[in-house]
Each structure stands twice: as C-alpha cells, then as structure tokens.
C-alpha positions in Angstrom: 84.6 100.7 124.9 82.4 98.1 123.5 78.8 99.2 122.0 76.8 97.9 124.3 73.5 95.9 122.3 70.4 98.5 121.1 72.6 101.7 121.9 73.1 104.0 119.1 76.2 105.0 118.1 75.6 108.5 118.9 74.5 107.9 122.4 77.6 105.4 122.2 79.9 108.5 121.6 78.1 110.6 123.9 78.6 108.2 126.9 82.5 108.1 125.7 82.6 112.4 126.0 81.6 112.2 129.5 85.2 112.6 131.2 86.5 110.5 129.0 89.7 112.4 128.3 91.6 110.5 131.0 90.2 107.7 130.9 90.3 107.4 126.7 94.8 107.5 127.4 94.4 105.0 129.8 92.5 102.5 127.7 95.1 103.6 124.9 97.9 103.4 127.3 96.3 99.5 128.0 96.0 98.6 124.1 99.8 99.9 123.5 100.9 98.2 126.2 99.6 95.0 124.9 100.3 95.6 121.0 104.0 96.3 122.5 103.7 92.7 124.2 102.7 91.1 121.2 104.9 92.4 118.6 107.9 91.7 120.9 107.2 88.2 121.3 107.5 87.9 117.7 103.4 87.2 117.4 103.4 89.2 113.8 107.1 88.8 112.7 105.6 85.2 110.1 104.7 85.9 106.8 101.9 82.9 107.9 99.9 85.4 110.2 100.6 88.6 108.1 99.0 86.4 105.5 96.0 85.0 107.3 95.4 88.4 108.6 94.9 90.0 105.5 93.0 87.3 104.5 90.6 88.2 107.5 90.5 91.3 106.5 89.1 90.6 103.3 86.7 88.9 104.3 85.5 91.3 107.0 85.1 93.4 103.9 82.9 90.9 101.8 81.0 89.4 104.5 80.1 92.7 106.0 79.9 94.8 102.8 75.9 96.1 102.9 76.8 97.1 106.3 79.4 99.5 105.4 77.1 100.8 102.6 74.2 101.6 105.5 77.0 102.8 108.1 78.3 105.5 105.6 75.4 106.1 103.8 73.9 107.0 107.8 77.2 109.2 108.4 77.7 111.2 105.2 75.2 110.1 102.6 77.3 108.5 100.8 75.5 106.4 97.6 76.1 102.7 97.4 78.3 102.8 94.5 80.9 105.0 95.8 81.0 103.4 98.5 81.9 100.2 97.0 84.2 101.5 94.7 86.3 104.1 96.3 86.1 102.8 100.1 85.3 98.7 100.1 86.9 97.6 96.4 89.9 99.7 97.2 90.9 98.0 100.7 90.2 94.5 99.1 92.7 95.4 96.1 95.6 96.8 98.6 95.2 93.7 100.8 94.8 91.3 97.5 97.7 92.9 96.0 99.8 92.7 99.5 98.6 88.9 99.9 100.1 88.2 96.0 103.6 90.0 96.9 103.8 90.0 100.2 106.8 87.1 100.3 108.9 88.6 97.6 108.3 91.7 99.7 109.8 90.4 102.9 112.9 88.6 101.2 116.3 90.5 102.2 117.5 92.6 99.3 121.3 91.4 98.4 123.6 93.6 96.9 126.0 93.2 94.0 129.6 92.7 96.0 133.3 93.1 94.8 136.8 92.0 95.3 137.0 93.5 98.7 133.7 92.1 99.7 133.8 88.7 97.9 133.4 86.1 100.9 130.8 89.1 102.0 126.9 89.1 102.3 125.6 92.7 102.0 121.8 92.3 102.3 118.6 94.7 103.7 116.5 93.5 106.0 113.0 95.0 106.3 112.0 94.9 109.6 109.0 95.5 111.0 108.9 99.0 113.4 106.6 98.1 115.9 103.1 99.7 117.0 101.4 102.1 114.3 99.0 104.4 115.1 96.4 105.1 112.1 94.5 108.4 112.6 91.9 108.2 109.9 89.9 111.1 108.3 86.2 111.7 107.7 86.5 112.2 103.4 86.9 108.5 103.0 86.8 106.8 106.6 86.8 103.2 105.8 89.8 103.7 102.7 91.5 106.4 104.8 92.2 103.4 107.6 92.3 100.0 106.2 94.2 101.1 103.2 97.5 102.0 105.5 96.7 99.5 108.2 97.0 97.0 105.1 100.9 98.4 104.7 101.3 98.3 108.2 100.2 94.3 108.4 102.2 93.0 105.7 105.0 94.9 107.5 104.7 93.1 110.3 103.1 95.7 112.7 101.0 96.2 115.7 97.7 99.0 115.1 95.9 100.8 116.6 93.3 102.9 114.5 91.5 106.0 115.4 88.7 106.3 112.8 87.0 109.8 112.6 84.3 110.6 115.2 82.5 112.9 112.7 81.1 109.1 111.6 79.9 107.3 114.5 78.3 104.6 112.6 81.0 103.9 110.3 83.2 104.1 113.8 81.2 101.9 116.0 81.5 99.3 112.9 84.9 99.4 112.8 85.6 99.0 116.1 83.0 95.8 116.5 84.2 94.2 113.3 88.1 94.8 113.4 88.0 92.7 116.9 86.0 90.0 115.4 88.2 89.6 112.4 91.5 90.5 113.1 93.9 89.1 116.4 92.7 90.9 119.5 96.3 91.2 120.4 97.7 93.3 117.8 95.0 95.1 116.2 92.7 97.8 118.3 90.4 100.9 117.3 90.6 103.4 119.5 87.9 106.7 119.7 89.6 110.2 119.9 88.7 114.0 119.3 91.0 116.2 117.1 91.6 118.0 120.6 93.1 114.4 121.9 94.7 113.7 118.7 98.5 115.1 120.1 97.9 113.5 123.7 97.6 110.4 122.1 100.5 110.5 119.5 102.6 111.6 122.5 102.2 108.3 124.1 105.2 106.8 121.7 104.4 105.0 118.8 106.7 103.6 116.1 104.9 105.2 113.7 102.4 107.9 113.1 100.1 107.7 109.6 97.9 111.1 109.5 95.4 112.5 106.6 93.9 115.6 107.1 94.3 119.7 107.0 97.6 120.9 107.1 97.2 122.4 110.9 96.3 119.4 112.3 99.1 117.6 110.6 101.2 120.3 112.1 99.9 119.3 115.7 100.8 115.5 115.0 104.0 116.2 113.5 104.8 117.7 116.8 104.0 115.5 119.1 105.4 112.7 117.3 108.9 114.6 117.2 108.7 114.6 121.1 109.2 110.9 120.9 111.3 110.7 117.7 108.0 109.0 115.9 108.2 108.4 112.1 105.3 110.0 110.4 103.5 109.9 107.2 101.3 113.1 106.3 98.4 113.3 104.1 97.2 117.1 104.0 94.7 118.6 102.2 95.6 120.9 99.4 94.3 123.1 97.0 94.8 120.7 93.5 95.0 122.9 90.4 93.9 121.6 86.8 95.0 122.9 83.8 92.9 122.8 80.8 94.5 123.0 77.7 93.1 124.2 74.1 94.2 120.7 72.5 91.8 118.3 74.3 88.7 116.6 73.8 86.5 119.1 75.6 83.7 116.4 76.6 85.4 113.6 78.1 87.3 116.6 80.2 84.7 117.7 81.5 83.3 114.6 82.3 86.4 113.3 84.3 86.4 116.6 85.9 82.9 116.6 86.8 83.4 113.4 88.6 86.2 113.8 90.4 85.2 117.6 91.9 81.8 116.2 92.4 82.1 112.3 93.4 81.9 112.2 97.4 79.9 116.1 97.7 83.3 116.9 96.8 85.2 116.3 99.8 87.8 114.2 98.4 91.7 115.6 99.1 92.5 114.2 96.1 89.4 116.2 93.6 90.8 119.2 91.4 90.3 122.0 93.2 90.2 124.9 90.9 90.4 125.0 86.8 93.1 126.8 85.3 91.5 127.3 81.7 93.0 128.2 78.2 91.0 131.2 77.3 90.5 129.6 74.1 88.2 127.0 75.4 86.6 128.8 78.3 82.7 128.8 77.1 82.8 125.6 75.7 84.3 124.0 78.7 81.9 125.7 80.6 78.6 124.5 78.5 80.5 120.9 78.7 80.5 120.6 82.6 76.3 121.8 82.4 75.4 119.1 80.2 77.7 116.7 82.3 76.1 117.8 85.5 72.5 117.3 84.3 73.7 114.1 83.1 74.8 113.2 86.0 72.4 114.2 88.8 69.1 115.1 86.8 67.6 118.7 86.9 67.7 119.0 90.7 70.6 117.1 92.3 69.0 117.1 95.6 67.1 114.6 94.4 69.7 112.4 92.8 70.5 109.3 95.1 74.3 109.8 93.6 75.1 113.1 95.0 76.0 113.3 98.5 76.0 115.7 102.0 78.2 117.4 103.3 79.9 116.2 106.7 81.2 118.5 108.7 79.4 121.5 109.9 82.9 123.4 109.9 82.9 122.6 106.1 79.3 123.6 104.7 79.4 126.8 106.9 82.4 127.7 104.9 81.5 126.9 101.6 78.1 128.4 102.0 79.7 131.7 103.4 82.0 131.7 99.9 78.8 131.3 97.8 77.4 134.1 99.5 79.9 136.2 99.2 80.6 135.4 95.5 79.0 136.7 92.2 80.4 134.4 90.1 77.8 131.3 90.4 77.0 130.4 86.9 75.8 126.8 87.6 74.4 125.7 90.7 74.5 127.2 93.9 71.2 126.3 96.1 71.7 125.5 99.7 69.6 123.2 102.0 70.6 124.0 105.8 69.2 121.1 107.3 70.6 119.0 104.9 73.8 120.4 104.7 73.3 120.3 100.8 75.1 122.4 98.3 74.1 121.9 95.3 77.3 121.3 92.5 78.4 124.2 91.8 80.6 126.1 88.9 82.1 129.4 89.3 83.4 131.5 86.4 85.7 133.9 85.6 87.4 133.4 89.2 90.4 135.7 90.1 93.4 134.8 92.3 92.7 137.0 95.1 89.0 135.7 95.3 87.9 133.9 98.5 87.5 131.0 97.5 91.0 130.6 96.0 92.4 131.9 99.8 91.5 128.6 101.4 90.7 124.9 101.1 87.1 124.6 99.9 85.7 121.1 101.0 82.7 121.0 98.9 81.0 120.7 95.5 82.6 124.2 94.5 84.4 124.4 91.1 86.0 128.0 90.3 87.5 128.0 86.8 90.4 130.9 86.1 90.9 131.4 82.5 95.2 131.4 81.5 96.4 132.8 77.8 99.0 129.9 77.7 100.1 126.7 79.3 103.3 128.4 80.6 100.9 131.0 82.7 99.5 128.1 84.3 102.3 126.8 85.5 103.5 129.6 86.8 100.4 130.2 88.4 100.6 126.6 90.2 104.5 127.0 91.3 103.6 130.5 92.8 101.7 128.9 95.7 102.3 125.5 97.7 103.5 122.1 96.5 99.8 120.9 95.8 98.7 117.1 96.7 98.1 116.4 93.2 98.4 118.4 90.0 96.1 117.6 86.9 96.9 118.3 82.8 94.3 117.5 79.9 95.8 117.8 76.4 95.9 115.9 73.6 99.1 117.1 73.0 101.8 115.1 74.9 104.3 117.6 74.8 102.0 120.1 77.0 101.3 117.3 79.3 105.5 116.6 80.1 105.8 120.3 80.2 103.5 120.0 83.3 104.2 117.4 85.0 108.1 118.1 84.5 107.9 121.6 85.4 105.5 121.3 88.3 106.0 120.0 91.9 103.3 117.5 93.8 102.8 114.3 95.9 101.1 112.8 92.4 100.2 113.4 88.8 97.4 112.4 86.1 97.2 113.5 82.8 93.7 113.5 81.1 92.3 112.0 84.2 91.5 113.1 88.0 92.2 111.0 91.0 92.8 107.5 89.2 96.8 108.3 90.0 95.8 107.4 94.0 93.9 104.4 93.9 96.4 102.3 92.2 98.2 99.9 94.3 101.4 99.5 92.2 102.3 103.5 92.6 103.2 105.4 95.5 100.9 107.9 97.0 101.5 110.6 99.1 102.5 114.6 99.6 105.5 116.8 99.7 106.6 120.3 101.2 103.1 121.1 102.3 101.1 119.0 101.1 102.7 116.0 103.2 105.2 113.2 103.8 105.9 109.9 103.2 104.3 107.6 101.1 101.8 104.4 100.9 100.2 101.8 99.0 101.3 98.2 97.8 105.2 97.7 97.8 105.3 101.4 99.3 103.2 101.3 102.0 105.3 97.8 102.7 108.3 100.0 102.6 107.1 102.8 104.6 106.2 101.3 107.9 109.3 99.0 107.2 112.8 100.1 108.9 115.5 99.0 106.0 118.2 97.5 107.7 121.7 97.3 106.1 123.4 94.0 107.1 127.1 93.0 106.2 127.9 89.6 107.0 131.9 89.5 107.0 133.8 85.9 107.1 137.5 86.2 108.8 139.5 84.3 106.2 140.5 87.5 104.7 142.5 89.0 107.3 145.6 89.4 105.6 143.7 91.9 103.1 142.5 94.4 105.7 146.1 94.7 107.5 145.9 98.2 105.4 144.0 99.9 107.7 145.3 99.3 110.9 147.9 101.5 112.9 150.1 102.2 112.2 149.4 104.0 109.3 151.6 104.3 106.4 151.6 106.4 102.9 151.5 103.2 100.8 148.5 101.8 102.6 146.6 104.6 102.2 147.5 104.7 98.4 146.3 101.1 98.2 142.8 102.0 99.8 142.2 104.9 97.9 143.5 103.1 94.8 140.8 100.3 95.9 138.3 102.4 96.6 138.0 104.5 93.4 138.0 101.6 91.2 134.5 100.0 93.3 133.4 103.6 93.4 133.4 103.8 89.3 131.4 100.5 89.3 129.1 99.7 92.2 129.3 103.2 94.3 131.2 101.3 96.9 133.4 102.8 99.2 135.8 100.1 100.6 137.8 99.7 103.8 139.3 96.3 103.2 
C-alpha cells in the first residue's frame, strides 16, 4: 500500500482501483487483525504510550507542517492560512489539551456511598473499547481525522483511518507520515471508496466515527448495527442564521462572510442560509458587499484566500442552482475548469426555492427575510434538527429565546463556527444531523466504555440477611424504608 518513490499520488490511487476491492478487505482484514493483537496485549492500555503518542503526533504536525499546506493546497486549493488554522493548529490544540488532562481523565470516577454501602467502593472505570475505525471527509481532511483519532488515543484505542480519496495528496501524506510517527502496531491508514465504505465497517470494529451527508451516514449506521458497532455521526445539515434587528450590522456580516465563505464554503459547520429581520434586510445586504470586496478584492478568482471547490458532485450542483435562480445579487461567475464559483449572495430567497430543498456545499448565501424573531424560529423547528444553529443580537434576551427554543448538535451567538473548534465543549449532531459527540474530555468519553464497578467487603453480612428467602413482610418494610431514605439523598437504590 506504500507509495512507492517518484509516483504520484494519483497514479498511486489509480494502481490501488485496479481490482482492488478484494484485495483493499484483505489488507484491512490484516491491519485489524493486528490492531486487535496489540490492544489485547495491553500495548495501549499505559497512560506512558497514550502520552508519548500524542506527543508524536504533534510533532508529525510541526515537523511536517509546509507539507500539509502544499498537500491540501494541491487537493482543494486551500490557502496557507486556513490551513494552519482550521486543519494543523486545531489537531495540535486537541492533542495538547488531551496530553495536559489526559491522567485526570483516566482516574476511576468514585461515587459518594451511604450506610448500606459504607465498607463499599463504587467507582467508573473508563476503559478503552478496542479498534476504531476513522472514516474521514473531504471539507476538512487533515481536522476531520486526527481530531477523533486524538480522542480515540488518549482512550486507549487501536485506529485505523480512512482519509477521503477525493484528496490523494493529503491521503498519500497521511498514510506515509502516520506510520513514521505513530506505533506501526496500533495505528494504520487505510484507502477506501464511499462504495467500500459499508464492506469495511462490516468487518467489526469497536467503534465507528463518520462525518459526512446524511445518506452515507445512513449506509454506516447499518453496517455497524450488523455487528453491534458504536457509532458517532457527523452529517451535514442545512445551518440556519437568524439575524436580528438589534445587532451591530458590520461585525455580522463580517463573521458571517467568513464562516459561509472560509474553505469555498464547504464547511458542515458554515450558516447555511440567513433568516433576516425585515428591518435590516438592505443594510445587511450592502454590509456582506463591502465585506466580500474586503475580503477577496474586486475579482475573487484572483484572491490567493478564496478557494475551489472539491468534488465534481458538489460544483455541478451548486452551478445547476445558480442557473436556475434569479435571485443573484452579488456574485455568481463560474470557472468550469477551475471548479470556481465565485461567493455568492442571494436575496429575497423563498422556502420552496431550490436551493433551500437540499444541502448546498458551496460559496452560496440565500438570505430569507422574517417579520419577527419568533417567525424564525418557527421556520428553523419546521425542518430537521440542524448541525448548528446561529443568533446575532445585541439583545440577550433574543439570543436565549433561540437557543432555548431551538434544537441542534451546537450553538453560537454573535459568532459562526467558533462553537466547534473548542476543545473544552462537546461537538456533535442530533436526530438528523448526527450522534454522539467529540473533542477534549468528550471525545475521551466517547470512544471510552464507562464501566460501573462495586467493590463489596463481606464483613457486613449480617445486614443483607433482609433479602434472602425466605421472604418476610418486615424485611421488605426495612428495604423499602432503606431505600427511600438513600433515594431522597444520593438517588441510590439499595439492596443491603
């Protein structure tokens, strides 16, 4: 599987297509056969190794970090400083942050005890689950790997990743470096197709962490049920945005200009359409123009901080809704070759438009004007739980309104995105925008089982007499008495 010297990765993946279906579960079969090996000898269960391989991984990171800028910037034209700051500086922060907790982390959990449970130890254990399998995505393929594979180290897993093939370069990195850096043993990248994706989930893994579109997180939810696999899901969504009439009009459009924009706007984590106060409609809009020529100059295709679009699939669609749509009041142009859109506002956008009928992974903005912040909301709870949900407002009362009175995986007021790069809070979906959830203490938790543990001495055998055969009305009256007295307390149910 290795890249053999002066190949490119292209003819690299070619090589791997030829009949490689059969052979590509085999060499996975291989790798989690050996992960398997090494976690049950107890190879990762030391905080020591956890520790030192973190460590590594930083400075696979640092050492290698201009050639993750050329690998992505190859793939998906991405610009050097997002690249550093939403896919290198992100990893190094989870794994720094990990490294800094990781022993409190790992430290069984005791729980208060009473009378019953006095000579007791009631304690959780996290415990590692075994072999995860990381399928990564193509929005942010460097973050969108090491980010959970971070969680799944400090836990006290075996990985294997499957980084997107829509990025050879970034791939063929990956799967050089990782071996270099990280135990050979324990840590593998493996190459699969979305078509291979369920074959290879079927092959029983501990744990299965996906980000992508909802259908294919469908297809891996499956196949991991087969085999009773834990999952997390990550699934794109459309994010709404409300805008309300008490905010500071410039620095919202700004913030919302760079998170629809940043990464050609094929982040899952961007606002996806505006939901506007009526009240502040044109001067949003006259806001976001001077913001985008701010930002990318007169002609963005010519900025070196705007990117391309990635996926074929993606820029046919979005260039299909421009056509289709009358509502371009900013932006617009299209390069084919490049598979350049250029940022793009739409205005006065209805519900049953197009482009509010399906995911839009591109630098596409459609702003819906609402009379009231209670219209917005129930415009948002009309449709599905949404990855993320976004308020501006000065006023704070608007902004508990919404996030109360709304249901998503996250939620930022008077900001975009910021809510899932932090390490300290949990980050994830629910209903259909995902399960589970990851980074720092979380993502330590989530490819963690919790196992309760109740340490009993004997010495207190004449106390538990009251629930043996055979049974009698005044035992039973002494447990229940017992047992609602801890329940008031503690929440303990007691059988002494």
């Amino acid at each position: 599987m290795s890249s053999p010297p002066n190949h490119s990765p292209n003819r690299w993946f070619k090589a791997l297509r030829r009949n490689r279906h059969g052979e590509l579960c085999l060499k996975t079969v291989e790798l989690l056969n050996r992960s398997r090996a090494a976690f049950q000898a107890g190879r990762t269960a030391q905080d020591s190794f956890r520790l030192g391989q973190l460590e590594a991984l930083v400075r696979m990171l640092v050492e290698h970090e201009c050639d993750f800028v050329d690998a992505l910037g190859r793939d998906i034209h991405k610009p050097r400083f997002e690249t550093v700051t939403s896919e290198l500086m992100m990893v190094k922060n989870e794994a720094l942050y990990a490294i800094s907790h990781l022993k409190k982390w790992m430290e069984p959990q005791h729980l208060e005890r009473n009378l019953a449970t006095a000579l007791d130890n009631c304690m959780i254990l996290s415990e590692p689950l075994g072999v995860v399998l990381i399928i990564g995505s193509w929005t942010y393929p460097v973050q969108l790997c090491l980010v959970p594979l971070v969680g799944a180290i400090a836990a006290g897993n075996c990985v294997i990743i499957s980084p997107s093939e829509t990025c050879p370069h970034t791939t063929e990195l990956l799967h050089r470096l990782i071996p270099a850096y990280l135990d050979n043993e324990c840590y593998h990248v493996v190459l699969t197709g979305p078509s291979e994706v369920p074959d290879i989930v079927d092959l029983k893994f501990d744990h299965v962490f996906f980000s992508g579109s909802k259908e294919d997180g469908i297809k891996v939810a499956q196949a991991a049920a087969r085999t009773l696999a834990r999952v997390t899901l990550v699934l794109n969504s459309k994010n709404p945005c409300y805008v309300d009439k008490q905010c500071d009009i410039n620095t919202t459009a700004r913030r919302i200009a760079w998170a629809r924009f940043h990464n050609a706007g094929q982040s899952p984590t961007a606002p996806d359409y505006v939901l506007c106060h009526s009240d502040v409609k044109e001067s949003l809009l006259q806001a976001l123009k001077c913001v985008l020529h701010q930002f990318f100059g007169p002609d963005p295709r010519e900025s070196r901080s705007f990117g391309r679009l990635v996926k074929e699939e993606s820029f046919s669609r979005a260039k299909d809704l421009l056509l289709r749509s009358d509502k371009v009041v900013v932006g617009g142009q299209i390069n084919e070759a490049e598979k350049y859109i250029a940022p793009t506002i739409l205005m006065d956008v209805v519900e049953s438009d197009p482009v509010m009928q399906q995911d839009v992974f591109g630098p596409i903005l459609p702003i819906l004007t609402v009379k009231d912040v209670e219209e917005a909301i129930a415009f948002i709870n009309a449709r599905e739980k949404p990855l993320c949900v976004y308020a501006y407002s000065r006023n704070s009362k608007v902004v508990s309104k919404v996030m109360n009175e709304t249901s998503s995986g996250s939620f930022c007021s008077n900001d975009s995105v910021l809510q899932s790069l932090m390490a300290g809070l949990p980050f994830g979906g629910v209903g259909s925008s995902g399960m589970g959830s990851y980074h720092g203490r979380y993502s330590f938790d989530n490819f963690s089982h919790k196992k309760s543990c109740l340490l009993r001495s004997t010495r207190i055998e004449f106390m538990t007499y009251l629930r043996y055969p055979p049974y009698e009305e005044r035992n039973m009256n002494l447990m229940t008495l017992a047992s609602s007295l801890t329940q008031r307390s503690h929440g303990w149910c007691t059988i002494m």
